[in-house]
C-alpha positions in Angstrom: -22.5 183.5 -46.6 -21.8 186.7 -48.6 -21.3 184.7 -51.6 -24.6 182.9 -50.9 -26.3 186.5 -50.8 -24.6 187.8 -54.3 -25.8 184.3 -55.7 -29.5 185.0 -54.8 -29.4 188.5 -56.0 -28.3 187.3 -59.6 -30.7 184.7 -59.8 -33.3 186.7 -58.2 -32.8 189.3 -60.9 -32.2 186.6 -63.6 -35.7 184.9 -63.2 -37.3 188.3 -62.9 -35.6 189.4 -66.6 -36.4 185.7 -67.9 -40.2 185.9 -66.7 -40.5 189.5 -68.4 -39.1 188.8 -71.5 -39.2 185.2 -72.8 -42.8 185.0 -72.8 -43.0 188.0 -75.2 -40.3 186.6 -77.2 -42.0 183.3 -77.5 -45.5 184.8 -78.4 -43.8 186.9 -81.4 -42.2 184.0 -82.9 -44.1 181.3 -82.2 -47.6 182.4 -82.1 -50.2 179.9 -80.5 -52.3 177.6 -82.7 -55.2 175.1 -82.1 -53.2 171.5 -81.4 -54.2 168.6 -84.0 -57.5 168.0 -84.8 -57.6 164.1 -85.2 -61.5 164.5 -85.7 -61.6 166.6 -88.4 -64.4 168.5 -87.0 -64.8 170.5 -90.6 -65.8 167.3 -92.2 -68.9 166.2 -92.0 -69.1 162.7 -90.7 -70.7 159.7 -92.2 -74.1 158.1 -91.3 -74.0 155.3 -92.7 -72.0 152.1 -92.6 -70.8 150.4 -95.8 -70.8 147.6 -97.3 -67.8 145.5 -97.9 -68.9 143.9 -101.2 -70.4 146.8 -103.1 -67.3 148.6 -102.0 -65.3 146.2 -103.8 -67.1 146.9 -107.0 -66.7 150.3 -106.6 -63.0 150.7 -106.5 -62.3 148.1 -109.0 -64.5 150.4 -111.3 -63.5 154.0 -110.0 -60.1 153.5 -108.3 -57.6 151.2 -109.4 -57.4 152.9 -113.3 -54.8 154.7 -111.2 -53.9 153.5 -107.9 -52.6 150.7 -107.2 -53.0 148.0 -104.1 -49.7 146.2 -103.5 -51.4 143.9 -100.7 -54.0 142.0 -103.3 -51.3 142.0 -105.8 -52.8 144.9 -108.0 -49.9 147.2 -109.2 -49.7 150.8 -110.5 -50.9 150.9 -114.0 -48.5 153.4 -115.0 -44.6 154.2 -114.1 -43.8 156.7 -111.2 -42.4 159.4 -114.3 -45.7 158.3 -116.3 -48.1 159.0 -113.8 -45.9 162.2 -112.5 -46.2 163.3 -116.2 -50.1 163.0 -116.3 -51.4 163.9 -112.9 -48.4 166.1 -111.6 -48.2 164.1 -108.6 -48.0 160.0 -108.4 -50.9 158.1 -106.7 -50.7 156.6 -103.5 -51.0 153.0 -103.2 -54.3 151.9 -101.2 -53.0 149.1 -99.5 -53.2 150.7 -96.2 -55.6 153.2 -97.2 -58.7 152.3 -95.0 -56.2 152.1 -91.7 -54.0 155.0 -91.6 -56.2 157.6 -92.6 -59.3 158.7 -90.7 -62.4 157.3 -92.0 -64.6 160.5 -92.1 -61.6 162.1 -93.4 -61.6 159.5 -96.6 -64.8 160.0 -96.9 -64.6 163.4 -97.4 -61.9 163.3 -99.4 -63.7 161.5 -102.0 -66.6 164.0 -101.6 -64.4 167.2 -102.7 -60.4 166.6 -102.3 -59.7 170.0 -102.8 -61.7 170.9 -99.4 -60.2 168.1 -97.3 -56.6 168.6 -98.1 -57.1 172.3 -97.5 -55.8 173.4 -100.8 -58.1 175.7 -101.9 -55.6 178.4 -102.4 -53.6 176.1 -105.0 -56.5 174.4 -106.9 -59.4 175.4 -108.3 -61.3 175.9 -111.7 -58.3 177.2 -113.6 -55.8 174.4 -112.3 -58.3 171.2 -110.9 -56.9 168.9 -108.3 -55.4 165.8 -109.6 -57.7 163.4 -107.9 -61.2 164.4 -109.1 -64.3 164.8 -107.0 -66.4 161.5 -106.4 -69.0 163.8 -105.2 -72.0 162.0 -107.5 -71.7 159.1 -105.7 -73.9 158.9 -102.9 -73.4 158.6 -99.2 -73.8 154.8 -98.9 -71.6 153.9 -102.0 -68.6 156.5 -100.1 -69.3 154.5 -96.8 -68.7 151.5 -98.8 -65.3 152.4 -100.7 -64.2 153.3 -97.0 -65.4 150.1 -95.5 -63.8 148.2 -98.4 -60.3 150.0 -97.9 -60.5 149.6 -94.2 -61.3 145.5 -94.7 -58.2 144.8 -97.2 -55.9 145.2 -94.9 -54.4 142.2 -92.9 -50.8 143.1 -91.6 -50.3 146.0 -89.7 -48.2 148.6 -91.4 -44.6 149.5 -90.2 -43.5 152.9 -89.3 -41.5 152.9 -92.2 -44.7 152.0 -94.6 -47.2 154.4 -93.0 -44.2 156.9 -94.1 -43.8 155.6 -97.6 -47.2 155.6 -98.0 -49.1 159.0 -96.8 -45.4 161.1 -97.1 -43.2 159.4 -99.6 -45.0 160.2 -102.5 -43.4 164.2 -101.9 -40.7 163.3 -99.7 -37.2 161.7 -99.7 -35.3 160.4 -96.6 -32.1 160.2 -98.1 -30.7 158.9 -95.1 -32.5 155.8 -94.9 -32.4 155.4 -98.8 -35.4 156.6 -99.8 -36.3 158.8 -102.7 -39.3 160.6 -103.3 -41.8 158.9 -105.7 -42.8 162.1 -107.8 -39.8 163.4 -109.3 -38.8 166.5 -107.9 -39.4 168.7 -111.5 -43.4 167.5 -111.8 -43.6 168.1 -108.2 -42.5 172.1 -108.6 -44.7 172.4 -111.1 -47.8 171.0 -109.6 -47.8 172.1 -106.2 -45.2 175.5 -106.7 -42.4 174.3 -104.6 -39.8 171.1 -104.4 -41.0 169.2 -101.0 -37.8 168.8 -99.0 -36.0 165.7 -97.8 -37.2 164.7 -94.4 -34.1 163.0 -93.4 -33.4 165.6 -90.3 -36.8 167.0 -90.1 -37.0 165.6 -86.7 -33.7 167.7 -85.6 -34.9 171.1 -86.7 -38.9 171.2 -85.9 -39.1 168.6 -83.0 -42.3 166.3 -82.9 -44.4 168.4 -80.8 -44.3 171.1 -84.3 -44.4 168.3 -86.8 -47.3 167.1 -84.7 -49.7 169.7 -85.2 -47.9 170.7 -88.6 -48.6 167.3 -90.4 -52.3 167.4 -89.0 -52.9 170.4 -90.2 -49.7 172.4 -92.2 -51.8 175.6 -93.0 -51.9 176.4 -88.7 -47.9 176.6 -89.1 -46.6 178.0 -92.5 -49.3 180.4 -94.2 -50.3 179.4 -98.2 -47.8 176.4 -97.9 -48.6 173.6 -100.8 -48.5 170.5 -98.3 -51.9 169.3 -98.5 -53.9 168.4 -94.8 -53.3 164.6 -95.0 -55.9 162.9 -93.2 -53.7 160.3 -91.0 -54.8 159.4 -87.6 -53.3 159.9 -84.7 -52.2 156.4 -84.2 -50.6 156.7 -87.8 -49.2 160.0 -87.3 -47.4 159.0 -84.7 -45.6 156.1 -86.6 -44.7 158.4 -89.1 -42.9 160.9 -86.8 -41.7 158.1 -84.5 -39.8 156.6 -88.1 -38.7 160.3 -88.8 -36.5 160.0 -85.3 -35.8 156.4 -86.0 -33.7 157.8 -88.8 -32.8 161.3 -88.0 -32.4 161.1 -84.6 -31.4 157.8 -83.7 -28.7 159.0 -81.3 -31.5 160.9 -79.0 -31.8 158.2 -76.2 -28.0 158.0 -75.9 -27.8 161.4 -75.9 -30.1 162.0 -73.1 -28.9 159.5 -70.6 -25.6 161.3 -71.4 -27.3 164.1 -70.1 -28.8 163.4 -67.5 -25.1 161.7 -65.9 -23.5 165.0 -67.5 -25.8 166.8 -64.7 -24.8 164.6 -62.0 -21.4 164.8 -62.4 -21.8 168.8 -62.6 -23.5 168.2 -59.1 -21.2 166.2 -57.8 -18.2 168.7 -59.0 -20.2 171.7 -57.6 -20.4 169.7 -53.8 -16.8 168.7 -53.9 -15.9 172.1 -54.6 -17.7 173.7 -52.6 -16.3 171.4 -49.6 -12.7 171.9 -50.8 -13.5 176.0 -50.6 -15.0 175.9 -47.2 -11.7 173.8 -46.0 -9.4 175.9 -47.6 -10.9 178.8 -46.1 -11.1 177.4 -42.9 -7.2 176.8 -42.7 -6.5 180.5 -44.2 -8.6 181.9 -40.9 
């Protein structure tokens, strides 16, 4: 029973420093922020609803002099070291475009890029944005690019693709084989910094932080060059579910281990408490 008494006094105690002091320590070093905003309440939503056809026109005339669409058979006009070389940054392809980005997000994007990706403290007049501002066209002709974009697509991307194609523009996963589409040297010029490989991402930050980071990287690292990326929540979470896929793909084995690692423990702790109790029975 004494022992029993001496147990509850340290854990008593324990809890007590724990409650004081974690919280504290928590709030210093990982401050609170606003979870992901799959709305994008800043943007300013659409009100109108487009039209397939005219959208067509409109991105065979404004879009694909640098984008390519790998589902209709349209590629890149340019190399990935070309287009790296002339806009700092190489194009995504639109294939999937109209599905795994939000549509009011899109839309704005087109309006003023700049705004949308949050990157007003890297671009401006003295270094403009590599995608220009389609802000002359008008509200029904945007709806329409969108509605076009969102109508193109017929197979529902993979993890992996929604990856390749909102991420791997900046980003390697070297353990999956993948290498970054902009060559690291264009990239440090255009945006400041090399974007790091991904490969273990998942390890270090856990999804809950890439979560809200990848809606939204300017709530977590101050003046960071990522841009806001538009996906929606859906997409997102393909791209950090293929992020575990490949650097992580040991976590369900590694929980169940964990989980009968703590049942044995409890089974141990029982046995030897038993064994005690009969030992000390026999000593009195």
């Amino acid at each position: 029973m004494r022992e029993f008494k001496i147990l509850a006094i340290v854990l008593f105690f324990t809890a007590v420093t724990y409650w004081g002091v974690e919280p504290y320590a928590h709030s210093q070093m990982h401050p609170h922020v606003a979870p992901a905003d799959f709305g994008f309440k800043d943007i300013e939503p659409l009100h109108v609803n487009g039209n397939v056809e005219s959208g067509k026109a409109l991105v065979e005339a404004n879009c694909i002099a640098c984008h390519s669409i790998k589902s209709l058979g349209l590629e890149a006009p340019m190399s990935f070291e070309a287009a790296a070389s002339a806009y700092g940054v190489v194009p995504p392809d639109l294939s999937h475009a109209g599905v795994i980005y939000d549509k009011n997000y899109l839309a704005g994007f087109l309006k003023d890029p700049v705004s949308a990706t949050k990157l007003s403290h890297k671009f401006g007049d003295t270094k403009p944005y590599a995608m220009p501002s389609f802000n002359y066209l008008s509200e029904q002709e945007i709806a329409d690019i969108v509605a076009y974009l969102g109508n193109i697509v017929s197979t529902k991307a993979s993890n992996k693709m929604v990856f390749e194609e909102a991420c791997g523009r900046c980003h390697s996963m070297k353990y999956d084989g993948f290498k970054a589409q902009t060559p690291a040297s264009s990239l440090k010029s255009y945006l400041g910094a090399e974007a790091p490989d991904v490969s273990m991402m998942i390890r270090s930050k856990k999804a809950e932080y890439l979560s809200t980071f990848i809606n939204e990287p300017l709530k977590m690292v101050e003046g960071i060059a990522m841009p806001r990326v538009g996906l929606t929540e859906a997409s997102q979470e393909q791209v950090v579910a293929y992020m575990e896929s490949v650097g992580d793909r040991k976590k369900a084995e590694r929980e169940s281990l964990g989980l009968k690692l703590i049942g044995f423990m409890a089974i141990f702790t029982l046995i030897a408490y038993l064994w005690k109790v009969q030992i000390w029975k026999e000593v009195e």
